[in-house]
N, C-alpha and C positions, 0 to 999 in steps of 0.2 A: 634278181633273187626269186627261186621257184617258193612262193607259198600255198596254193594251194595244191591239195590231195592230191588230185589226178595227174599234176605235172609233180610231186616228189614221186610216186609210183612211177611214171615212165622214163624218170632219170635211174631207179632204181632197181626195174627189172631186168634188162642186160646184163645185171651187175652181181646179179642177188648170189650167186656161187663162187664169183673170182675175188669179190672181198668180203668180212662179217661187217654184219649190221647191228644197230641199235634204234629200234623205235621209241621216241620221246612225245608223252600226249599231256597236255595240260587235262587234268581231270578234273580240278574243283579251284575256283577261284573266290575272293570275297575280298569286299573292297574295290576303288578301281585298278583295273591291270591291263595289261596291254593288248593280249591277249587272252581268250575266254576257253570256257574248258571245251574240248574237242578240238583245239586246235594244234597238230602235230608238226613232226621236225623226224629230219633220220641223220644218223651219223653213222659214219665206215669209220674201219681200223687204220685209214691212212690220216688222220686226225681231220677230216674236212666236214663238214654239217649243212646238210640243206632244207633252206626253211627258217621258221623263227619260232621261237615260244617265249619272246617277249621283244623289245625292242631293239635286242643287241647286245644288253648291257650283262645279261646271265648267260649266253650262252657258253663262252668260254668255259665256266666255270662246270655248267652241264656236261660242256663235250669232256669235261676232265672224270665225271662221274660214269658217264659212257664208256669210254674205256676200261669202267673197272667192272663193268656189268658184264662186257666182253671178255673179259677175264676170269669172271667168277660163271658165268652160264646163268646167272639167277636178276627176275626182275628188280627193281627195287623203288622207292618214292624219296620223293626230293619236297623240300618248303623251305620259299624263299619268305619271310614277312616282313614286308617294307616299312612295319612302324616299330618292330625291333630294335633297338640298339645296335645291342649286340650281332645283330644277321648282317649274312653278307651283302643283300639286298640296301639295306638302309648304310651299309658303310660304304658302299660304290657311289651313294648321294643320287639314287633312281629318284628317288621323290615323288613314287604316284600312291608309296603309302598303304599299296595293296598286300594280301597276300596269296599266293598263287601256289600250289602242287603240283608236283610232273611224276608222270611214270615215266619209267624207263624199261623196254622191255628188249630181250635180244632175239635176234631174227636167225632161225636156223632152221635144216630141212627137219629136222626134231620134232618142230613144233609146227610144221606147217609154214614156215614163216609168218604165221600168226592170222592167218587166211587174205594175206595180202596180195597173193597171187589170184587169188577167186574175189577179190574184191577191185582189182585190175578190170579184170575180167568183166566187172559187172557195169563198170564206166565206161569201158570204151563200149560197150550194147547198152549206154545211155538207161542201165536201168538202174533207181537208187536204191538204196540199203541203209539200214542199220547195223552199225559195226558195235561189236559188244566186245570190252577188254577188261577182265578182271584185276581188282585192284590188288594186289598182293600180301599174307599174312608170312608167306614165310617162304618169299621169293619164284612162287609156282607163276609160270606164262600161257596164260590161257586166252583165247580171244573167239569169237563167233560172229557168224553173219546171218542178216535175216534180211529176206529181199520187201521191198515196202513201195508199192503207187504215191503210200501219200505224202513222202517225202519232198516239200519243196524248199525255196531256199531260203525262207522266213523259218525254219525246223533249228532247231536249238539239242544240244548234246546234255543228257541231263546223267546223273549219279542215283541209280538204281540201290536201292538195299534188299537183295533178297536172300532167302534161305539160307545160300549156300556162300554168304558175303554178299562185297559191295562190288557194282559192277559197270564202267561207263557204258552209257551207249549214244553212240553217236550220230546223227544222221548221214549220208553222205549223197550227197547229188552230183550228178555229172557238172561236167565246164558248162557254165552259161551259153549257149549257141546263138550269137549274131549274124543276123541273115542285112546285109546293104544293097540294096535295089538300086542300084546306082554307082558305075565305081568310075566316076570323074574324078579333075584333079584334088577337090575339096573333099572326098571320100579316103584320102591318101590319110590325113591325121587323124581321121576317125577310128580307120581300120586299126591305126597305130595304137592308138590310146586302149582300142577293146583288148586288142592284142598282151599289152601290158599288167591288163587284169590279170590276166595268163587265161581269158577265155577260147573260144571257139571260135571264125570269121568267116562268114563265106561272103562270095559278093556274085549278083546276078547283073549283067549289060550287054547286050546283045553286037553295042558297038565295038569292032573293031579293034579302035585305039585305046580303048579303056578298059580298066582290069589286067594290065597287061603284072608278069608273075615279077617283074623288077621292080616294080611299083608299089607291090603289094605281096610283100614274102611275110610265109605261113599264113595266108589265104588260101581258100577251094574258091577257084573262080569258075563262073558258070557262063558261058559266053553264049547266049541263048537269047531270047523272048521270053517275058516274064509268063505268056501263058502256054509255053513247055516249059516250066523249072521244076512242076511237079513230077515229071517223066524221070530226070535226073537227078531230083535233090528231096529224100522222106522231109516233105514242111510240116509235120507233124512234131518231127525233132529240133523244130526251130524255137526260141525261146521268144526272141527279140526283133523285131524287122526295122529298118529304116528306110522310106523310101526318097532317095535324091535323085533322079534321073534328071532333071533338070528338063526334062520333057515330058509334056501334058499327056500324050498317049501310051509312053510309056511308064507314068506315075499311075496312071488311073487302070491299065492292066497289073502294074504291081496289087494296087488295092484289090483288084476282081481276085488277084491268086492269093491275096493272104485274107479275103473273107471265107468266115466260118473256120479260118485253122485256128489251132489252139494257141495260141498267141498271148503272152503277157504283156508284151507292149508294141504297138503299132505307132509309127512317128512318120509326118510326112512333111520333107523340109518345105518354107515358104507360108506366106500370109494366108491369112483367111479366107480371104477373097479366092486367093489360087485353092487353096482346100476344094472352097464349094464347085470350082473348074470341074477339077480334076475328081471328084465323085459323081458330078452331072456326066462327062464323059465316061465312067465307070458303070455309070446306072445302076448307083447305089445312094439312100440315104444317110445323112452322117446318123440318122436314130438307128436304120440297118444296121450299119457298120458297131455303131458302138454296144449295140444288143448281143452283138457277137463276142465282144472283147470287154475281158476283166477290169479293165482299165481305159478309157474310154482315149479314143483316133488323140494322141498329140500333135497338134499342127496348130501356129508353130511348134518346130520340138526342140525340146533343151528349157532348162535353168534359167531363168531370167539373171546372167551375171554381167549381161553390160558391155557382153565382147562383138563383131560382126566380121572376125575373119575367120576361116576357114579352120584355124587352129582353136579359136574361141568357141568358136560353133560346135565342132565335135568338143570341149572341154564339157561343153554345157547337156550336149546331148548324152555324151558319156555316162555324167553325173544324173540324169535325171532317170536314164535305161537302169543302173544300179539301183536307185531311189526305188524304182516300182518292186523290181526283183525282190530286194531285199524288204520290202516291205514297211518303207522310210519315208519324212515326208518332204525329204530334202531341204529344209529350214537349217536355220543357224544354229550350233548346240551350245554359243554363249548366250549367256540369260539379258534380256531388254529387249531395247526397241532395236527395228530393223536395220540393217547397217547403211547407214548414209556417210557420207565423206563430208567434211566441213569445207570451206572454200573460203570464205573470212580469212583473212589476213589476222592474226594478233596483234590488240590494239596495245 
């Protein structure tokens, strides 16, 4: 299932003339919901929808309203409220109580297709933006872009009120870019799980047998020396590094090429003791190192969740790369004390 931006855009630009379209944006939400406002969806004339603006349970009922947007040429707004009765929301038995808004806007060369083609554009040259879509009084589709540095991926989509009406804007940042210094067999579920995010993956190993493209499909493999990856690979666009090479010379040159880049999370698989190896060999400080970076060398890296294979390991590593990005502190979101297992037998 494509849900973010940049993967519904590249399903939908080969496509954007041979069928119509319907952009669908959660604008304003209140309560809890599944999804939050900025979060989109597109739907064609052959009844099919990619993406979510909630967990599944309204889309149906959306794609049916989409088609008649298709129909009429004109935007239109949608409310679902889940402590209604009466609503179709609380009659499907969703149960999160929430209430949610969608726009619906339709996609034609008329209107630009709504500057989705320049906002393609701006993702795949990894630069972020502010997407602006007017909220509609009497069905006009208007939308705007404004290019922005300070968009990261803690940015939040907010409901503008100005002069001229009410107006989303939304941030948009590129796919997450995952750089694995290491692409052994234990880098095979990692790559997997990033992949899934629907992010970015690239992997650097100079060995031979490892990284090979069956291994690791929709990967940019780098079959190099960590200290050529800069000749071949802008590490300025990297987001994320992991370093697993599983070898000390080549962990502690991965560290020499990712100090001083612009880095929001640095992880180096392996004990503490190996940390301190593998920077003595590097001939860096871990105080160097972490002065550099937003978020200070993970090593070990990953989640404390309990697991030691290879599938556990990337679950945990996964989860903890998201945590930073997003700006999370990776903790439990049920309320009490921390989760322990009982082992007591009932008496």
């Amino acid at each position: 299932m494509a849900n973010q931006l940049q993967t519904l855009l590249e399903l939908w630009h080969p496509h954007k003339t041979t069928r119509k379209w319907v952009l669908g944006t959660v604008y304003k939400t209140s309560g809890p919901c599944y999804r939050k406002a900025g979060a989109m969806m597109l739907f064609d004339d052959l009844g099919r929808h990619y993406g979510l603006l909630s967990g599944g349970c309204l889309e149906a009922d959306i794609q049916r309203h989409a088609q008649r947007v298709l129909g009429s040429g004109l935007s239109k707004t949608l409310c679902y409220d889940g402590s209604d009765e009466d609503d179709l929301s609380f009659q499907l038995g969703i149960g999160c109580g929430g209430t949610v808004h969608i726009l619906l806007q339709p996609l034609f060369a008329e209107n630009q297709y709504l500057q989705l083609e320049q906002l393609h554009s701006h993702l795949l040259r990894r630069q972020p933006c502010h997407y602006r879509q007017k909220i509609p009084t009497a069905g006009e589709t208007v939308a705007q872009i404004s290019f922005s540095w300070a968009i990261n991926f803690t940015s939040r989509a907010e409901l503008l009120h100005l002069d001229d009406g009410d107006w989303l804007q939304t941030p948009v940042a590129p796919l997450p870019h995952i750089l694995l210094m290491g692409a052994g067999t234990d880098a095979r579920p990692m790559a997997q799980l990033f992949l899934t995010q629907g992010w970015q993956v690239s992997l650097c190993d100079p060995r031979p047998a490892n990284g090979r493209t069956a291994y690791f499909p929709g990967c940019n493999s780098y079959h190099c020396h960590p200290d050529e990856l800069s000749t071949q690979l802008d590490l300025q666009q990297v987001d994320a590094a992991v370093v697993m090479n599983h070898n000390l010379e080549l962990d502690a040159a991965a560290l020499r090429a990712m100090y001083l880049q612009p880095l929001k999370y640095l992880g180096l698989l392996g004990p503490i003791s190996r940390r301190d190896r593998v920077l003595q060999l590097a001939g860096l400080t871990l105080e160097q190192l972490n002065a550099s970076l937003p978020v200070p060398l993970r090593a070990p890296i990953g989640l404390n969740l309990g697991g030691e294979l290879p599938e556990s390991i990337a679950l945990a590593t996964c989860a903890e790369v998201h945590a930073v990005l997003h700006g999370a502190d990776g903790r439990t979101l049920s309320p009490g004390p921390k989760l322990t297992i009982k082992t007591d037998a009932p008496a």
